[in-house]
MARTORNU-459049 format. One record per atom (N, C-alpha, C, O): x, y, z; residue number from 0; residue in one letter. Coordinates in Angstrom, 2 decimals. Layout:
+---------+---------+---------+-----+------+
|      px |      py |      pz |  nr | rest |
+---------+---------+---------+-----+------+
|       X |       Y |       Z | NUM |    A |
...
+---------+---------+---------+-----+------+
//
This chain:
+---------+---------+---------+-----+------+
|      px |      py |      pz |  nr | rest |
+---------+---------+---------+-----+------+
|  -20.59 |   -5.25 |   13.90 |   0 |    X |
|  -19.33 |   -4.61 |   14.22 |   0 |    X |
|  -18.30 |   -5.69 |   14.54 |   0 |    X |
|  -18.67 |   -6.84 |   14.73 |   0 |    X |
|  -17.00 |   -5.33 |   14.62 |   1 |    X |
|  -16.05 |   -6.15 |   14.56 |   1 |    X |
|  -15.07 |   -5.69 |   15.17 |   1 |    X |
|  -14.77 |   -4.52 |   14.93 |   1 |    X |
|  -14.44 |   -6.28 |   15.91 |   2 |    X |
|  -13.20 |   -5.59 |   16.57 |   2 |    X |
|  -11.98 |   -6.55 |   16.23 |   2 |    X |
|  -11.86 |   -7.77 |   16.29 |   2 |    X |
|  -10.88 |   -5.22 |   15.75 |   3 |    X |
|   -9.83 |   -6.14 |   15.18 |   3 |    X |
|   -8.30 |   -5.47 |   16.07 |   3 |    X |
|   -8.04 |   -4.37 |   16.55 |   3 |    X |
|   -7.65 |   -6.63 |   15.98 |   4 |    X |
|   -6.22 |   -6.21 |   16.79 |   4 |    X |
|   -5.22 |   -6.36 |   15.90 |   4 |    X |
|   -5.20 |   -7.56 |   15.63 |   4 |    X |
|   -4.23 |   -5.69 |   15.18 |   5 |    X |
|   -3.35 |   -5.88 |   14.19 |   5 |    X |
|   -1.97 |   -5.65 |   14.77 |   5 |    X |
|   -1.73 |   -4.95 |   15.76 |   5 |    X |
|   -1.17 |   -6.26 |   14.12 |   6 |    X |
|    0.23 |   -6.27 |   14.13 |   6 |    X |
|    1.14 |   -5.55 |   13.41 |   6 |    X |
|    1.14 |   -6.22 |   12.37 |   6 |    X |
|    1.62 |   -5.00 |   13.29 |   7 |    X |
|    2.47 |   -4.02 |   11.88 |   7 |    X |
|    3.63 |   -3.80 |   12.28 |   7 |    X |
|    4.10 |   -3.90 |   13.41 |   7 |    X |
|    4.27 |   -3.36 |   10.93 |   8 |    X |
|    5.80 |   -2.90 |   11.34 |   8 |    X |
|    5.88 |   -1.65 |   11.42 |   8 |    X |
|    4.97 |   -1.01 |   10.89 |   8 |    X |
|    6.75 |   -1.08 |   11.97 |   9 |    X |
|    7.01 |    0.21 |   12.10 |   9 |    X |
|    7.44 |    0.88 |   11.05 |   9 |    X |
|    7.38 |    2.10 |   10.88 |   9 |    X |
|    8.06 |   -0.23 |   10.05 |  10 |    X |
|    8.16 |    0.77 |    8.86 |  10 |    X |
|    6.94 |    0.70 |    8.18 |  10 |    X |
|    6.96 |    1.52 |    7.26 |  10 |    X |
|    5.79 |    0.02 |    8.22 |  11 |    X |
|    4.68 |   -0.10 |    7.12 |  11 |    X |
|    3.68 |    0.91 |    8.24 |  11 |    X |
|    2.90 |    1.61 |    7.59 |  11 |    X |
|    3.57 |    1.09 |    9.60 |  12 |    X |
|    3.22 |    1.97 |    9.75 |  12 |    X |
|    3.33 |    3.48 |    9.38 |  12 |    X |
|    2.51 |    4.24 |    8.88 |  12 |    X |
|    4.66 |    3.68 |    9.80 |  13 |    X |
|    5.35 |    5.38 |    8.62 |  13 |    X |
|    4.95 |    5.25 |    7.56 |  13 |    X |
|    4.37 |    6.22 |    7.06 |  13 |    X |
|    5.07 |    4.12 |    6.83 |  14 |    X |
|    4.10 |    4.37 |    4.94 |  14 |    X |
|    2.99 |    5.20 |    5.03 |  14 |    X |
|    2.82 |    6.20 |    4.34 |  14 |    X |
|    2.12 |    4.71 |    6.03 |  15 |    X |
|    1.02 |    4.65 |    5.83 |  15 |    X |
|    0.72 |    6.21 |    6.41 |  15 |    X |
|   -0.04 |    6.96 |    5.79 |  15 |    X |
|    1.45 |    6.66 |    7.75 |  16 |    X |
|    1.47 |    7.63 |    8.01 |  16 |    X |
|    1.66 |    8.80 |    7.23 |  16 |    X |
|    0.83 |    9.70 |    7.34 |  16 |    X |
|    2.87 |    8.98 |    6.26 |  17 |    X |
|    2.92 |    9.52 |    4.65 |  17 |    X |
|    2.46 |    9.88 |    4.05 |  17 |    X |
|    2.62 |   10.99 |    3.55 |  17 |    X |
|    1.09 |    8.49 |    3.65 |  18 |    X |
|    0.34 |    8.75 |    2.77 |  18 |    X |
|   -0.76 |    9.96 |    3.29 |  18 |    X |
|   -1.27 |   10.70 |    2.45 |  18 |    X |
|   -1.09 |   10.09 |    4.86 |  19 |    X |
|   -2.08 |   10.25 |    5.03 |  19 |    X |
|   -1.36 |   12.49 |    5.31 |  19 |    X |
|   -2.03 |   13.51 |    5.49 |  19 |    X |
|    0.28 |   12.27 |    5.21 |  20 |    X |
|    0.76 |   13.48 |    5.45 |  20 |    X |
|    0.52 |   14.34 |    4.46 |  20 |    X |
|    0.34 |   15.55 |    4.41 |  20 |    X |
|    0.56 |   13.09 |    3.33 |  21 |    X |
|    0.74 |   13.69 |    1.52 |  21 |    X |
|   -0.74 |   14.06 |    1.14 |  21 |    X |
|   -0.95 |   14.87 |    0.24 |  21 |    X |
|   -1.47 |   13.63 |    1.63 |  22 |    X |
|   -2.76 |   13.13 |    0.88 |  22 |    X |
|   -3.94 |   13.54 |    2.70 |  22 |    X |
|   -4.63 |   12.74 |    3.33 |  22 |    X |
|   -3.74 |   14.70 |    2.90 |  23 |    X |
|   -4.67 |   14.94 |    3.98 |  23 |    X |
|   -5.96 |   14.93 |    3.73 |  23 |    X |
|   -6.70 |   14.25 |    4.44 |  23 |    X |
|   -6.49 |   15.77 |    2.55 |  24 |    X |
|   -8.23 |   15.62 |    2.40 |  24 |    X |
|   -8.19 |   14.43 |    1.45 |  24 |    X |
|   -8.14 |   14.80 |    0.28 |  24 |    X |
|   -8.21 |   12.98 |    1.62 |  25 |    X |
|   -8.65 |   12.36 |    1.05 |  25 |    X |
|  -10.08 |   12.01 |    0.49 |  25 |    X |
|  -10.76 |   11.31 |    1.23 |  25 |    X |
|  -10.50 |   12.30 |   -0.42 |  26 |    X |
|  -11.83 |   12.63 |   -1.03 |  26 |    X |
|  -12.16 |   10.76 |   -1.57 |  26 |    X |
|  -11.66 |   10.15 |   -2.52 |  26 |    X |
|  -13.10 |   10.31 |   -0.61 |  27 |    X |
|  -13.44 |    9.03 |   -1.41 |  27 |    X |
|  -14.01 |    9.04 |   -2.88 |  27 |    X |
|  -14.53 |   10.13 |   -3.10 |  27 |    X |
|  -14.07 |    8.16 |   -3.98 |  28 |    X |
|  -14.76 |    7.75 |   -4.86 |  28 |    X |
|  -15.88 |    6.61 |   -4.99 |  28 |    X |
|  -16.89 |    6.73 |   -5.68 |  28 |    X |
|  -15.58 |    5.66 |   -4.35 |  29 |    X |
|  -16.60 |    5.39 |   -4.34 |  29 |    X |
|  -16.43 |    3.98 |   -3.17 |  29 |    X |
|  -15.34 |    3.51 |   -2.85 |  29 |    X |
|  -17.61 |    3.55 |   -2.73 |  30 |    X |
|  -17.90 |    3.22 |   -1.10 |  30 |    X |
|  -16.41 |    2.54 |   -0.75 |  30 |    X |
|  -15.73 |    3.00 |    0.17 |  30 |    X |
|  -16.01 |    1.52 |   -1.48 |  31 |    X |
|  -14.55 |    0.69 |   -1.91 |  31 |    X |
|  -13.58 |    1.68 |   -0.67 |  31 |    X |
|  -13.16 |    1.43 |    0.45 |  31 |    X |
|  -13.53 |    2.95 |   -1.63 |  32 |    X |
|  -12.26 |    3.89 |   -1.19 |  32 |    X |
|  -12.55 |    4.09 |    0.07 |  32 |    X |
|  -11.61 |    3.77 |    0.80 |  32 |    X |
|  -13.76 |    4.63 |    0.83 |  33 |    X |
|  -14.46 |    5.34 |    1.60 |  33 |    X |
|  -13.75 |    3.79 |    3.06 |  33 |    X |
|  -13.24 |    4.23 |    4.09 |  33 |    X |
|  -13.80 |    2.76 |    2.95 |  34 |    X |
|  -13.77 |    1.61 |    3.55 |  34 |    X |
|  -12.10 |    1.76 |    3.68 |  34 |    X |
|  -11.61 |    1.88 |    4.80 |  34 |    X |
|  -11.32 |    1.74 |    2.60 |  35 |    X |
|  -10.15 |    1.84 |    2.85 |  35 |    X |
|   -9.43 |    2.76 |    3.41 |  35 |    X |
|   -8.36 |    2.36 |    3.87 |  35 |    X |
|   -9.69 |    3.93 |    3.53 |  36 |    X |
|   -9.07 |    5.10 |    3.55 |  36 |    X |
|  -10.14 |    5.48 |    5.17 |  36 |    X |
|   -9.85 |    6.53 |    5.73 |  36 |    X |
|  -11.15 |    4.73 |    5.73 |  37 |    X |
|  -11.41 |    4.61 |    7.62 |  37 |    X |
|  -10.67 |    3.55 |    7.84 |  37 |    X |
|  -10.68 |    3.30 |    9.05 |  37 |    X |
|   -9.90 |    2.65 |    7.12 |  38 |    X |
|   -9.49 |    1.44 |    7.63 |  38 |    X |
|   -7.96 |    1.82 |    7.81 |  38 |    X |
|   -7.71 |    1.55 |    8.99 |  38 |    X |
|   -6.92 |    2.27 |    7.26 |  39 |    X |
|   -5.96 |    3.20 |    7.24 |  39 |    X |
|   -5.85 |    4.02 |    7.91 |  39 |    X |
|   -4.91 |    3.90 |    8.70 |  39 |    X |
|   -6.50 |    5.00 |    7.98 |  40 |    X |
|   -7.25 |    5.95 |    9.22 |  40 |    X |
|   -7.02 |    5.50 |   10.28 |  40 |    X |
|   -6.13 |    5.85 |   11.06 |  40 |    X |
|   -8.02 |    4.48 |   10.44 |  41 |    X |
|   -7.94 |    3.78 |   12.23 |  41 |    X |
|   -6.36 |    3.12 |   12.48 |  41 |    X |
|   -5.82 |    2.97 |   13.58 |  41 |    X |
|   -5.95 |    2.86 |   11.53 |  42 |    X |
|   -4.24 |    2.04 |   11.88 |  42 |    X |
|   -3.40 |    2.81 |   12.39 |  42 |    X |
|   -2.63 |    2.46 |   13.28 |  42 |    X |
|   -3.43 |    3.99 |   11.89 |  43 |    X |
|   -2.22 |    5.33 |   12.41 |  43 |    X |
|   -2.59 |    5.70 |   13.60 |  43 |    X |
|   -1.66 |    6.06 |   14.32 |  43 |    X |
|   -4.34 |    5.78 |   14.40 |  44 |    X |
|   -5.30 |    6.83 |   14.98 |  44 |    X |
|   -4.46 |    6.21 |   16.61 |  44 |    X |
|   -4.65 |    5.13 |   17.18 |  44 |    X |
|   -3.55 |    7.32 |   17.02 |  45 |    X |
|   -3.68 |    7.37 |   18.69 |  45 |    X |
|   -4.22 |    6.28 |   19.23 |  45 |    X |
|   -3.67 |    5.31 |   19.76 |  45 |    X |
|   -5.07 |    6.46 |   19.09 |  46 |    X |
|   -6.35 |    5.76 |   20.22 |  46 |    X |
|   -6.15 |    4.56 |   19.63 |  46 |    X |
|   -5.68 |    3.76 |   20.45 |  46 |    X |
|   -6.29 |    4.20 |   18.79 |  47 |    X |
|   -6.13 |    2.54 |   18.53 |  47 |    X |
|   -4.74 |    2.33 |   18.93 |  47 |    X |
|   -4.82 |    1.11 |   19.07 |  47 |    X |
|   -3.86 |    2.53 |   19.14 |  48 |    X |
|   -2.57 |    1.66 |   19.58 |  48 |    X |
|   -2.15 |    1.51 |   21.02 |  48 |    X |
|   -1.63 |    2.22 |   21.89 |  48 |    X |
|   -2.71 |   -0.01 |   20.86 |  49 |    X |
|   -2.68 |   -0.36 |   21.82 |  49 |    X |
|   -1.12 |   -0.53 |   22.80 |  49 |    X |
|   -0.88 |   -0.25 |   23.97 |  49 |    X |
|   -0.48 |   -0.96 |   21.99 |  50 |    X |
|    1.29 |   -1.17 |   22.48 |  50 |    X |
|    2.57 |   -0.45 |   21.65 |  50 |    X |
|    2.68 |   -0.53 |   20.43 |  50 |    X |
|    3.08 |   -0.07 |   22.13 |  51 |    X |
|    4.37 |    0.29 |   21.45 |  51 |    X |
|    6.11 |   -0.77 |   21.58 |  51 |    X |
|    6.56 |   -1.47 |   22.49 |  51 |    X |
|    6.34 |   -0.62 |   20.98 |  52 |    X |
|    7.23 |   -1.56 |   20.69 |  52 |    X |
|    7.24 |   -3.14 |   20.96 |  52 |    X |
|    8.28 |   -3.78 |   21.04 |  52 |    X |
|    6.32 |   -3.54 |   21.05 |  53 |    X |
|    6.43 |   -5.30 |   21.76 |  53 |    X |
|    7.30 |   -6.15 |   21.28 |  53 |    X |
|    7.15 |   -7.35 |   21.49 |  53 |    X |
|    8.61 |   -5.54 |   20.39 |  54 |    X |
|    9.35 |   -6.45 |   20.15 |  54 |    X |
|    9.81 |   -7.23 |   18.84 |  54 |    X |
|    9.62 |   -6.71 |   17.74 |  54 |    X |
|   10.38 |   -8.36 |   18.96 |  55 |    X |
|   10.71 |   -9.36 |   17.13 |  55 |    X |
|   11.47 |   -8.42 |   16.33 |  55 |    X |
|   12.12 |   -7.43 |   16.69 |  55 |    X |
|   11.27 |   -8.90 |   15.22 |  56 |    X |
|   12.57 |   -8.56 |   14.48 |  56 |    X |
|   11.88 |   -7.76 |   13.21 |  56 |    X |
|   10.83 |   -8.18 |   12.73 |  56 |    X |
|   12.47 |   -6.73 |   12.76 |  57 |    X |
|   11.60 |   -5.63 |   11.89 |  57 |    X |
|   12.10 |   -6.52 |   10.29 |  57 |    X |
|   13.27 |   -6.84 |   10.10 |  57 |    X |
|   11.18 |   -6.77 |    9.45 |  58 |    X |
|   11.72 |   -7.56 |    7.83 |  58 |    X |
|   10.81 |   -6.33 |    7.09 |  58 |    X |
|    9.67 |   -5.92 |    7.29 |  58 |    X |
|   11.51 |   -6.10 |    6.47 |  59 |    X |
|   11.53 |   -5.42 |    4.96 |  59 |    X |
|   11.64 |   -5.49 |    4.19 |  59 |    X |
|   12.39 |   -4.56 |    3.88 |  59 |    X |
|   11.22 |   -6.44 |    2.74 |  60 |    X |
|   11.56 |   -6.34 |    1.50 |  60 |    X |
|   11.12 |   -6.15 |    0.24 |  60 |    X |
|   10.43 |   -6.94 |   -0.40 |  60 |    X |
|   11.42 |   -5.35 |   -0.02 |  61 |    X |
|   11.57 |   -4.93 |   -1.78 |  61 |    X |
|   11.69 |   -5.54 |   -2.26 |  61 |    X |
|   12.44 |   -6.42 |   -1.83 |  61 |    X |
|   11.01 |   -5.76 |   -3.84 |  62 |    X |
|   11.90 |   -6.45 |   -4.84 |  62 |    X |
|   11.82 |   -5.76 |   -5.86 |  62 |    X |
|   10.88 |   -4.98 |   -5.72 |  62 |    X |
|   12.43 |   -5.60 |   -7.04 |  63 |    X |
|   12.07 |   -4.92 |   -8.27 |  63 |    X |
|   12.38 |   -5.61 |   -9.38 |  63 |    X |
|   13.24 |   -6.47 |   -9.15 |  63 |    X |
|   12.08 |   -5.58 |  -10.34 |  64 |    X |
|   12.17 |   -6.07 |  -11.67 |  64 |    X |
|   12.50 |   -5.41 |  -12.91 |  64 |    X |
|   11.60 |   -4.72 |  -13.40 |  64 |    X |
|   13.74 |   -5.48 |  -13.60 |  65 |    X |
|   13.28 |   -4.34 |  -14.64 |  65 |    X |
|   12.67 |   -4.96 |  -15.88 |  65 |    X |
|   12.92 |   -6.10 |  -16.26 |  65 |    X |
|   11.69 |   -3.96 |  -16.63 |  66 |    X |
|   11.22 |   -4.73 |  -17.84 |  66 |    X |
|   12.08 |   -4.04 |  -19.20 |  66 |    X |
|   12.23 |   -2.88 |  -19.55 |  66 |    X |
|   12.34 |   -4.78 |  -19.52 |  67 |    X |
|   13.08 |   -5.09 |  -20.92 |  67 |    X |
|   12.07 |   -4.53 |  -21.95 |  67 |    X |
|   11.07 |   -5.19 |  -22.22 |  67 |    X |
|   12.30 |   -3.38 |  -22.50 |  68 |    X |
|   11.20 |   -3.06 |  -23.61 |  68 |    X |
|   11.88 |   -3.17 |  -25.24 |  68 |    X |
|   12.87 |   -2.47 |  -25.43 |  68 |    X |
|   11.49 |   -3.83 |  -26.12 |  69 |    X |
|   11.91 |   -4.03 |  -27.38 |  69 |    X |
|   12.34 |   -2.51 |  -28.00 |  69 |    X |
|   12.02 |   -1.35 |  -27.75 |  69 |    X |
|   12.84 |   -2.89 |  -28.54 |  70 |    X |
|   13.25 |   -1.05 |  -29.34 |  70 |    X |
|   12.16 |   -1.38 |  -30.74 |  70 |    X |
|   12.20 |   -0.37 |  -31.45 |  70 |    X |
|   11.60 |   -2.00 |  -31.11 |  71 |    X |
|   10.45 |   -1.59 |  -31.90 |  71 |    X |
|    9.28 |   -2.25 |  -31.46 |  71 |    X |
|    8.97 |   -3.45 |  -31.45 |  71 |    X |
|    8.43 |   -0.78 |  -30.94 |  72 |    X |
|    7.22 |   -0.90 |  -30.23 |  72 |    X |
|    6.13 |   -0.72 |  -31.36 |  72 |    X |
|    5.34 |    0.02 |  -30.77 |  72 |    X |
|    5.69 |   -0.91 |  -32.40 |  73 |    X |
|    4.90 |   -1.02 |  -33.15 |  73 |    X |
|    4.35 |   -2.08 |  -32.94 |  73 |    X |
|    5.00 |   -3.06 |  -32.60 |  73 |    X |
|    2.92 |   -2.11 |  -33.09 |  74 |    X |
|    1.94 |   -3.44 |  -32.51 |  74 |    X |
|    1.20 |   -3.54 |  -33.90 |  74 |    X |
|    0.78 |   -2.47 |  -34.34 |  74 |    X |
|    0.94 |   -4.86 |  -34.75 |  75 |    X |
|    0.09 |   -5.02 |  -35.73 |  75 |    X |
|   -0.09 |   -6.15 |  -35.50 |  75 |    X |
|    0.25 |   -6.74 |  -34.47 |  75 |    X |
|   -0.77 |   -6.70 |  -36.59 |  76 |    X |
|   -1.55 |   -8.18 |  -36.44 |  76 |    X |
|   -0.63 |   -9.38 |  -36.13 |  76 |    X |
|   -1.08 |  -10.42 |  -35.66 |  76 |    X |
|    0.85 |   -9.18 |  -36.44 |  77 |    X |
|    1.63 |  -10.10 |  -36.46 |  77 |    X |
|    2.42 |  -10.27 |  -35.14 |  77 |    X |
|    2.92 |  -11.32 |  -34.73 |  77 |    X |
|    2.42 |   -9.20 |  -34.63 |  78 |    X |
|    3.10 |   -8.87 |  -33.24 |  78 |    X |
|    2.26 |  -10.11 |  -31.96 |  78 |    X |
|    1.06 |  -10.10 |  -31.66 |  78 |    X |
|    3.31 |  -11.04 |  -31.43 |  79 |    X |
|    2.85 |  -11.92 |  -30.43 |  79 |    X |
|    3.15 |  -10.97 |  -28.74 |  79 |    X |
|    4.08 |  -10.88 |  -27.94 |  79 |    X |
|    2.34 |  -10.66 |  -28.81 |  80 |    X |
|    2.19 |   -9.71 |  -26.88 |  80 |    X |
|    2.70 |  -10.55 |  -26.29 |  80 |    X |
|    3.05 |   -9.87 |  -25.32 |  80 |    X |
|    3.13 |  -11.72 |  -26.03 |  81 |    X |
|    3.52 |  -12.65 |  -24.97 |  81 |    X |
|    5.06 |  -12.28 |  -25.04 |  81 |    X |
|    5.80 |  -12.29 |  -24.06 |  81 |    X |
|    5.52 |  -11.87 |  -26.62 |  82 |    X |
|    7.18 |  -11.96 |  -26.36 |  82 |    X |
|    7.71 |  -10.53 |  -25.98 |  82 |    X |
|    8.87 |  -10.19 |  -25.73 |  82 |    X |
|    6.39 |   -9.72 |  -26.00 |  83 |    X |
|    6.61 |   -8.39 |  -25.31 |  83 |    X |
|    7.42 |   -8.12 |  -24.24 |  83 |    X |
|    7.48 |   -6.97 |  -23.79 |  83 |    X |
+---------+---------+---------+-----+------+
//
């Protein structure tokens, strides 16, 4: 067993809270999920939080990218995927 103390933001906490608003019976697939989805679990859970607000400065960032798609998407032998 392991005992862990984490740090988070208050906005990546609400994410996470969300997910678990959107997505209440989360049904594992396989052990992977089952690990993530008690590990998530315990981050939101009452009882684990230990402090509320302790402070620093809240960072947030996004980034996005848009992808550029060719207007002829036909793929054959000659087509180089890299200039995709």
């Amino acid at each position: 067993m392991k005992k862990i103390e984490l740090l988070i933001g208050d906005h990546e906490y609400e994410l996470i809270e969300k997910i678990f608003e959107k997505e209440p019976d989360f049904s594992p697939v396989t052990e992977t999920d089952q690990v993530i989805i008690k590990a998530l679990s315990a981050i939101i859970s009452p009882r684990n939080l230990a402090e509320e607000n302790v402070g620093g400065k809240e960072v947030t960032t996004t980034s996005y990218q848009k992808v550029q798609e060719p207007e002829d998407k036909t793929i054959d032998g000659s087509t180089h995927i890299e200039s995709l």
